[in-house]
Steps between C-alpha positions, in 0.01 A plus 500: 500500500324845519855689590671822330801613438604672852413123650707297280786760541490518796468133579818446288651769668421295866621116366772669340658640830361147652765365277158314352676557133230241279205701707652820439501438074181348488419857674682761292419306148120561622583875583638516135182319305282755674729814440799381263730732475505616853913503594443468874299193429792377198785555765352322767478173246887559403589514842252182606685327209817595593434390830367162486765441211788577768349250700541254291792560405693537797249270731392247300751527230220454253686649211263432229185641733720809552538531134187507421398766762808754390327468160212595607647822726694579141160419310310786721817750563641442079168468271186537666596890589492744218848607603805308761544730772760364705807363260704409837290305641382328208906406425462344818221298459643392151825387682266275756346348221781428307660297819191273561475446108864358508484347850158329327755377167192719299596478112430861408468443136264696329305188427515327850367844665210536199402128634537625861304759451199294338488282793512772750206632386314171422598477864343872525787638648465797267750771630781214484335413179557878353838518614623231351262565157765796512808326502450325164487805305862480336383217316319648185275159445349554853426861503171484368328217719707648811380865466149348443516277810596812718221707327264217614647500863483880495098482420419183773698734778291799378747711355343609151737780457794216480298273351472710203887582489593124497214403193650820286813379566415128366302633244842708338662163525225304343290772306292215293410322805082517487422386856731703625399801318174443653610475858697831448185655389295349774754716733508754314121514507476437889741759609278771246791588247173460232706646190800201559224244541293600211799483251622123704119390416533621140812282453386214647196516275668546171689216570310254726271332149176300638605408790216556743616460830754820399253671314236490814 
């Protein structure tokens, strides 16, 4: 309960060369909710991912369960970084996604993957979630909700720094949106960018009326 960051590492670190790949996630996502953006902690995820998504794959041929752990290896190694290190491997990864999404007959409209991506994380698969959040971007009538969704994901994994990327992006789509002018200036406000905030809090109270709720 009481363990730090050099314990869950390096229990992840142990399950994942145990071939333990569910133990070895559950260990590296803790490593990353105590220190976030640590990249030894991040790879070791991708890798557990990658891992237990091979498995079933190739073992079980589980191609939808493999899907959704390639998403979240892309989720980790494309968006949660502030910038994609290795464009190789992440080809790779893309191209073992893309299989199990076609050996799965997955409809990758923009629409189908918006609704796959609301029930992965009602499911609170939240890296698959992200990823596919992603994918619906070409689609102009889903930008706003998606870019919100992944701001929201970004803030329940810890990562206010994204988090506040993905709400400023929403809010240029959707500029008039109230609630989500707040929750941009919530971010704003937590990761102390005070000016930002200020002027987000300002527009949301010129425009919010009586309501209470907002105005609290």
């Amino acid at each position: 309960v009481y363990a730090d960051f050099k314990e869950h590492f390096d229990l992840g670190q142990q399950y994942l060369s145990n071939y333990q790949y569910s133990a070895a996630i559950t260990e590296f996502k803790s490593a990353l909710r105590i220190n976030y953006m640590d990249n030894s902690a991040r790879i070791g995820l991708i890798n557990s991912y990658i891992s237990r998504a091979t498995y079933f794959a190739n073992t079980e041929h589980n191609y939808s369960k493999a899907a959704n752990d390639y998403r979240c290896a892309l989720f980790y190694m494309m968006y949660y970084p502030q910038k994609v290190t290795n464009q190789q491997s992440l080809q790779q990864l893309i191209s073992y996604l893309n299989i199990c999404l076609n050996r799965s007959n997955f409809n990758t409209s923009p629409e189908n993957r918006f609704q796959t991506a609301k029930t992965l994380r009602a499911e609170g698969n939240f890296a698959a979630a992200g990823f596919e959040f992603n994918q619906t971007l070409s689609d102009r009538n889903l930008q706003k909700d998606s870019f919100e969704q992944v701001g929201d994901i970004m803030k329940l994994l810890g990562n206010k720094e994204k988090a506040v990327e993905y709400y400023r992006k929403a809010v240029a789509v959707a500029p008039t949106n109230i609630p989500l002018r707040l929750s941009y200036a919530k971010m704003l406000d937590s990761v102390g960018q005070d000016d930002l905030a200020v002027a987000e809090y300002n527009y949301v109270l010129g425009k919010v009326g009586d309501d209470k709720d907002v105005l609290y």
